[in-house]
N, CA, C and O atoms as a GROMACS GRO file, in nm:
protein
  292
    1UNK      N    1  -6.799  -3.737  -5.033
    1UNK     CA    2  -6.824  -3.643  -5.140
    1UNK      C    3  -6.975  -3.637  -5.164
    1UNK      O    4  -7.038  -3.743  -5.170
    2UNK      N    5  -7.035  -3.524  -5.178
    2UNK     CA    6  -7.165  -3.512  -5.207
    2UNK      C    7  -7.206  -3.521  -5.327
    2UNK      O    8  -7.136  -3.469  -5.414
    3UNK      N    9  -7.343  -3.597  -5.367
    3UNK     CA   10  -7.357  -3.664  -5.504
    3UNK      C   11  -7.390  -3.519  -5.584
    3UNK      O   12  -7.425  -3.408  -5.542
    4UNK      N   13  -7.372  -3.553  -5.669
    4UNK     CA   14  -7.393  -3.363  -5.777
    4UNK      C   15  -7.329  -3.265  -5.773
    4UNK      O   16  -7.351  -3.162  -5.837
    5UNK      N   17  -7.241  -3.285  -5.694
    5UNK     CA   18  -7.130  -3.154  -5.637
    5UNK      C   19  -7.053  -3.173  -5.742
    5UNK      O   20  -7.028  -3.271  -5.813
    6UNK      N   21  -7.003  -3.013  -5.739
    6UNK     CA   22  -6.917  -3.002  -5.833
    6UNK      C   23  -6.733  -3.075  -5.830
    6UNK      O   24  -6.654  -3.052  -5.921
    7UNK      N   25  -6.706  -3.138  -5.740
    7UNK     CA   26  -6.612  -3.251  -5.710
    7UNK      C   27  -6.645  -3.342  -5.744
    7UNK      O   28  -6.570  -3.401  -5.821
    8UNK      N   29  -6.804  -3.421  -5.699
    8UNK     CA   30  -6.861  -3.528  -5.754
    8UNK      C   31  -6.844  -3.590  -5.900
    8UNK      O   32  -6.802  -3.697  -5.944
    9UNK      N   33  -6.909  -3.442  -5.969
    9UNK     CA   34  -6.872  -3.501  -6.141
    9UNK      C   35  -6.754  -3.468  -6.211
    9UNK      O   36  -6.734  -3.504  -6.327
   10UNK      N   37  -6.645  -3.375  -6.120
   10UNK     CA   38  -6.534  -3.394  -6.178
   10UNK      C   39  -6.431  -3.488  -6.147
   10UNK      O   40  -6.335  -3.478  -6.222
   11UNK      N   41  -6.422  -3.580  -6.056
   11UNK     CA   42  -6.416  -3.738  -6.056
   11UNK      C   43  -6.468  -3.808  -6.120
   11UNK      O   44  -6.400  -3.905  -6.152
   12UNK      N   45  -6.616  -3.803  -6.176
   12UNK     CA   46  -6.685  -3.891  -6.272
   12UNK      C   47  -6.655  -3.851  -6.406
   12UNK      O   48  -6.690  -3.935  -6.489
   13UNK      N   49  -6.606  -3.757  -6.448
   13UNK     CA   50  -6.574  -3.664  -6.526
   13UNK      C   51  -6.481  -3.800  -6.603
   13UNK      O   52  -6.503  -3.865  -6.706
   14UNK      N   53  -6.358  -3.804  -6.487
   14UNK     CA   54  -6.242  -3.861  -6.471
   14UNK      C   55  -6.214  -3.966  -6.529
   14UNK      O   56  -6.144  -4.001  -6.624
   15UNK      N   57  -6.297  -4.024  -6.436
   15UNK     CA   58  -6.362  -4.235  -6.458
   15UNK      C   59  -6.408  -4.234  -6.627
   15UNK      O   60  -6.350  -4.299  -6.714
   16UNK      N   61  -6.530  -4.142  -6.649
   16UNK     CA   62  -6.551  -4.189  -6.753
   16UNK      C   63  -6.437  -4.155  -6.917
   16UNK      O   64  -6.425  -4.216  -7.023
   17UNK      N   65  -6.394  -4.069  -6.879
   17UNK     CA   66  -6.249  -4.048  -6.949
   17UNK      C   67  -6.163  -4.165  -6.972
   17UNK      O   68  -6.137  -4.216  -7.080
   18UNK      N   69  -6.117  -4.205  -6.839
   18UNK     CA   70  -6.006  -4.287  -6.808
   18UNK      C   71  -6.104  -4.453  -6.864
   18UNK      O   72  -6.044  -4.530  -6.938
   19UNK      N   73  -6.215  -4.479  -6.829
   19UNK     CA   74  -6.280  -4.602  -6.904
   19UNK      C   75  -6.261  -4.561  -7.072
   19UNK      O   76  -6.202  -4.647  -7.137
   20UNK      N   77  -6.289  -4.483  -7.119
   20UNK     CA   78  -6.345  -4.491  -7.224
   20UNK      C   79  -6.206  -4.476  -7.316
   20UNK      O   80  -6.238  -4.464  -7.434
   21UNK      N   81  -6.076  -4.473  -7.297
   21UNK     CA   82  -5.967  -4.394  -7.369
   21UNK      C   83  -5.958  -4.446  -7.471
   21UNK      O   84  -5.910  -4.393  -7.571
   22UNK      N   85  -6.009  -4.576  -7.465
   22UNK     CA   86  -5.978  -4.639  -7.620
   22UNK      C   87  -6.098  -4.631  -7.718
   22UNK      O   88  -6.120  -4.721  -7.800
   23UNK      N   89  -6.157  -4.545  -7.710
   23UNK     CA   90  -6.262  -4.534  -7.777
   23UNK      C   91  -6.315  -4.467  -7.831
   23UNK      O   92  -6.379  -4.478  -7.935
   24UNK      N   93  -6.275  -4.293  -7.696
   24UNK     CA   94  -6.303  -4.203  -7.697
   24UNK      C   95  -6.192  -4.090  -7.684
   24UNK      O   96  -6.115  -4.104  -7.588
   25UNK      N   97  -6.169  -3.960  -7.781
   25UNK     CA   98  -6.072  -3.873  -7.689
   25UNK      C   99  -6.117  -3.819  -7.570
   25UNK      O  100  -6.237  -3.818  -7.540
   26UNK      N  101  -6.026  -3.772  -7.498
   26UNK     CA  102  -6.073  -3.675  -7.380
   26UNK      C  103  -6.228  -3.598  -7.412
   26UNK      O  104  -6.339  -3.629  -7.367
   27UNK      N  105  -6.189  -3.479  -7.514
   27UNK     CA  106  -6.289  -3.451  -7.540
   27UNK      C  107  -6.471  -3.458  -7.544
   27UNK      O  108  -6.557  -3.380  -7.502
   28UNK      N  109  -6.480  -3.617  -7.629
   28UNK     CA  110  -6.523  -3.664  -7.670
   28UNK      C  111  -6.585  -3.767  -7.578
   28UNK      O  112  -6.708  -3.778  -7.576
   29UNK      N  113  -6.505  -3.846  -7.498
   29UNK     CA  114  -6.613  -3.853  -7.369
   29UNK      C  115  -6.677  -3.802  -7.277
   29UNK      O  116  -6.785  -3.833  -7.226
   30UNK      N  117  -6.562  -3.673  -7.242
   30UNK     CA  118  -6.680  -3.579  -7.182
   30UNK      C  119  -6.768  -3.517  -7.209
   30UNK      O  120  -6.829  -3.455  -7.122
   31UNK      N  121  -6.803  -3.514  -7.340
   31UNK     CA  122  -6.958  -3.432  -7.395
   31UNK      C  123  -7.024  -3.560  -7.367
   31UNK      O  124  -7.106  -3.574  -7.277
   32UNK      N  125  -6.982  -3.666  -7.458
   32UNK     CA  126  -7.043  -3.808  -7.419
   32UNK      C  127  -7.146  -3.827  -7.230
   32UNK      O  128  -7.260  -3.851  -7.192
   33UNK      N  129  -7.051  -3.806  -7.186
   33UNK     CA  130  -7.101  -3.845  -7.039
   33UNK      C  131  -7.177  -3.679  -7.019
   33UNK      O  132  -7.300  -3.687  -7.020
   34UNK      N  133  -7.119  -3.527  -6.999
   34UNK     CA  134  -7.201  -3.447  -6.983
   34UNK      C  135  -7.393  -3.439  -7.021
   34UNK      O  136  -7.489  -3.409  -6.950
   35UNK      N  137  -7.374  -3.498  -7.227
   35UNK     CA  138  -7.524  -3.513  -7.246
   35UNK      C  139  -7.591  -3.629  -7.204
   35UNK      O  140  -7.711  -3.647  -7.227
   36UNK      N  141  -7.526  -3.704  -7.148
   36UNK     CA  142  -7.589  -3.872  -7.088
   36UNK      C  143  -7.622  -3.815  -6.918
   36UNK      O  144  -7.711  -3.868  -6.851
   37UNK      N  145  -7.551  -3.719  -6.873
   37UNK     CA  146  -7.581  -3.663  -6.773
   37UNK      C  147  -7.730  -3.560  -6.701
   37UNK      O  148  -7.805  -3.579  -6.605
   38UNK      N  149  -7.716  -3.431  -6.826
   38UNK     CA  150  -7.824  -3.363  -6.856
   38UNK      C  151  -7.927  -3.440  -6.892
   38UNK      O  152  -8.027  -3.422  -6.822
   39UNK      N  153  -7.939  -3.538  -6.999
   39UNK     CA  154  -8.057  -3.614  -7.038
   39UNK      C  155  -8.128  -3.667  -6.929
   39UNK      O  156  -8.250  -3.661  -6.918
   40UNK      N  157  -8.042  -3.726  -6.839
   40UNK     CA  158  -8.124  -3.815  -6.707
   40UNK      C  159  -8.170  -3.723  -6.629
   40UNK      O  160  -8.279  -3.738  -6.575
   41UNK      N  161  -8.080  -3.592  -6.606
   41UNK     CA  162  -8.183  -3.505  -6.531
   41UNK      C  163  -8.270  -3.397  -6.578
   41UNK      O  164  -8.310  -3.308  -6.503
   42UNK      N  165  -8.294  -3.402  -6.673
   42UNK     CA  166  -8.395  -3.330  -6.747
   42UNK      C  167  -8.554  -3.469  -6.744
   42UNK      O  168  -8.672  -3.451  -6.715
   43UNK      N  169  -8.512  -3.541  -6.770
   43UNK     CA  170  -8.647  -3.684  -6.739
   43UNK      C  171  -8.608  -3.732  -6.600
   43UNK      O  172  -8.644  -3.850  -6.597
   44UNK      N  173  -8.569  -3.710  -6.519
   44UNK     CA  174  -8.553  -3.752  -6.382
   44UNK      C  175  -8.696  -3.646  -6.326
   44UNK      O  176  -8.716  -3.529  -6.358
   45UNK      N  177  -8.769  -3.722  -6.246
   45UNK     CA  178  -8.902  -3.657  -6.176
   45UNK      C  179  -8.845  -3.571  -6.027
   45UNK      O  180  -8.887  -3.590  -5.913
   46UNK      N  181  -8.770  -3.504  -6.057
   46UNK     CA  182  -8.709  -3.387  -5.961
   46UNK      C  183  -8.844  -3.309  -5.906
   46UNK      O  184  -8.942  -3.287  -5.978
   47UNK      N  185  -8.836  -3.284  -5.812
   47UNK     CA  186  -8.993  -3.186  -5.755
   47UNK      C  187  -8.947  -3.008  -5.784
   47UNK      O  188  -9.006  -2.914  -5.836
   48UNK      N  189  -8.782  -3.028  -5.708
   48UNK     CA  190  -8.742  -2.884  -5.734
   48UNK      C  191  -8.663  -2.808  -5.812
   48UNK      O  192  -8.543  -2.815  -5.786
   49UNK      N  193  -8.706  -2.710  -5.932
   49UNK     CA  194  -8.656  -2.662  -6.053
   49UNK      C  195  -8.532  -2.620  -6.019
   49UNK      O  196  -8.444  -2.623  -6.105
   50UNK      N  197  -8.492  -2.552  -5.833
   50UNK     CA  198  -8.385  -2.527  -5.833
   50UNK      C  199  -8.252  -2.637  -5.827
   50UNK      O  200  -8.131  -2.626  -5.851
   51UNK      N  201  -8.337  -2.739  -5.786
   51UNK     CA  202  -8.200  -2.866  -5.762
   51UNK      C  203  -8.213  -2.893  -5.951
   51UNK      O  204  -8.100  -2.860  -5.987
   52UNK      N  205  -8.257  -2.916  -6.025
   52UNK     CA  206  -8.205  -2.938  -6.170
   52UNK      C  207  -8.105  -2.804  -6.194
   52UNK      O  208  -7.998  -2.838  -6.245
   53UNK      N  209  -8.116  -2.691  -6.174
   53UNK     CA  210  -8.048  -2.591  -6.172
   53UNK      C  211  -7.914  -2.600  -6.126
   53UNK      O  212  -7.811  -2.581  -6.191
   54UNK      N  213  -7.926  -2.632  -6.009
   54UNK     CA  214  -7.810  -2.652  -5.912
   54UNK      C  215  -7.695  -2.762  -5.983
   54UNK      O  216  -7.580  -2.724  -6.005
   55UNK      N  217  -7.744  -2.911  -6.019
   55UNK     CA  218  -7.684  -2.983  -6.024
   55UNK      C  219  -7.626  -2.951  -6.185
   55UNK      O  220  -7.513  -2.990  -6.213
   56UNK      N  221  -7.690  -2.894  -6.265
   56UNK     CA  222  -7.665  -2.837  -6.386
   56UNK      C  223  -7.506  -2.747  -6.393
   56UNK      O  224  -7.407  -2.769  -6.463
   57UNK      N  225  -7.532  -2.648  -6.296
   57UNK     CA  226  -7.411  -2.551  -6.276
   57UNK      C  227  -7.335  -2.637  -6.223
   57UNK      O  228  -7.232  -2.619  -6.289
   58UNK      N  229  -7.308  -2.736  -6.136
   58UNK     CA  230  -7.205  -2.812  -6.090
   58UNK      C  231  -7.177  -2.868  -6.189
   58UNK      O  232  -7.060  -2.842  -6.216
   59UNK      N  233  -7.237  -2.954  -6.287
   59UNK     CA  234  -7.200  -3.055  -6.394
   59UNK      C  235  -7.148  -2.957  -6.506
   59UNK      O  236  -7.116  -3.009  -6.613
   60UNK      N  237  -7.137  -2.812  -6.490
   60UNK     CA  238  -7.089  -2.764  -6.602
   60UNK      C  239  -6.972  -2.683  -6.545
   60UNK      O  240  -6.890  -2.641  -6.628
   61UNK      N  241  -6.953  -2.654  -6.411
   61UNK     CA  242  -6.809  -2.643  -6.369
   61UNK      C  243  -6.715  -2.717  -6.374
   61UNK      O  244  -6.605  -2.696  -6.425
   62UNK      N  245  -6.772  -2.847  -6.296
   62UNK     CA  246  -6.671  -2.964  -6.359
   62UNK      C  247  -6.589  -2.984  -6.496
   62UNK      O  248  -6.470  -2.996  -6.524
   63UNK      N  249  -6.726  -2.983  -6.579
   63UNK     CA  250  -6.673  -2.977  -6.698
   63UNK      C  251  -6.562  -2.882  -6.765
   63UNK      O  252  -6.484  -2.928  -6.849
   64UNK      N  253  -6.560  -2.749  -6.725
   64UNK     CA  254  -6.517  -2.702  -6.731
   64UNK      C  255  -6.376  -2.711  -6.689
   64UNK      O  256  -6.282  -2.721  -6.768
   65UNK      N  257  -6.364  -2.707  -6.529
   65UNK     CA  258  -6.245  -2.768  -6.488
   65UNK      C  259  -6.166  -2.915  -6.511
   65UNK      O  260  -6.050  -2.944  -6.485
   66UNK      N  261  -6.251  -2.979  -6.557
   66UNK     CA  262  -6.155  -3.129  -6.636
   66UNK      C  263  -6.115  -3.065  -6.748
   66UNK      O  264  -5.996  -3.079  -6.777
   67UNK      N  265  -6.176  -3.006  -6.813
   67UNK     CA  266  -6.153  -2.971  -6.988
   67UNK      C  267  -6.018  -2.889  -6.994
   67UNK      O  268  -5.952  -2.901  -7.097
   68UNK      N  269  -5.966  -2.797  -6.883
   68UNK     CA  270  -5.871  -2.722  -6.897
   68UNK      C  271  -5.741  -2.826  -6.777
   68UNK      O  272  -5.634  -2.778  -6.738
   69UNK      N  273  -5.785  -2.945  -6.749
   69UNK     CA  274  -5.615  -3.004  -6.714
   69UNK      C  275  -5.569  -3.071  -6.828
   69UNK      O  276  -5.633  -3.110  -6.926
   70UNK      N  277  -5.447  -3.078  -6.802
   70UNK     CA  278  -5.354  -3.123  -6.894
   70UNK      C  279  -5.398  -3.285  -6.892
   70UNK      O  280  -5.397  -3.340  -6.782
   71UNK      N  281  -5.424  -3.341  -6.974
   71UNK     CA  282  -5.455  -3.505  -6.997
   71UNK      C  283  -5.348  -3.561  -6.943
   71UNK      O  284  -5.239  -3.505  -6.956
   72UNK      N  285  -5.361  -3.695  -6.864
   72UNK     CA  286  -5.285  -3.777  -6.851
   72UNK      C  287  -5.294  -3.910  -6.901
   72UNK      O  288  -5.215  -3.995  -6.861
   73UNK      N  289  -5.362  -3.931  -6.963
   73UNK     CA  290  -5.399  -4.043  -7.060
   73UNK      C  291  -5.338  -4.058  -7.180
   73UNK      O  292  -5.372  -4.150  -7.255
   0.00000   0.00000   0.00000
């Protein structure tokens, strides 16, 4: 799986869901992990504006597509 792909963080999406259940709702960890996500690559020393771009739209498809399955937790 390629790192930043939009498969990538909707598996990580997953993990951090499935770690956090007692702590966090669904919801609620995934904004959790989405802005812990954006933050690192917004201060990450990237050279090219389009790869922050890129990995941005993947991390917000994901999101998207975890947010609309049915929970199994």
């Amino acid at each position: 799986m390629e790192p930043f792909s939009t498969p990538f963080f909707e598996e990580n999406f997953r993990q951090y869901i499935h770690k956090n259940r007692d702590v966090f709702t669904k919801l609620e960890a995934m904004n959790s992990y989405y802005r812990s996500v954006v933050s690192s690559m917004i201060y990450d020393n990237l050279n090219k504006n389009s790869e922050i771009v890129r990995r941005i739209r993947n991390l917000d498809g994901a999101y998207k597509t975890v947010k609309e399955e049915k929970s199994k937790i």
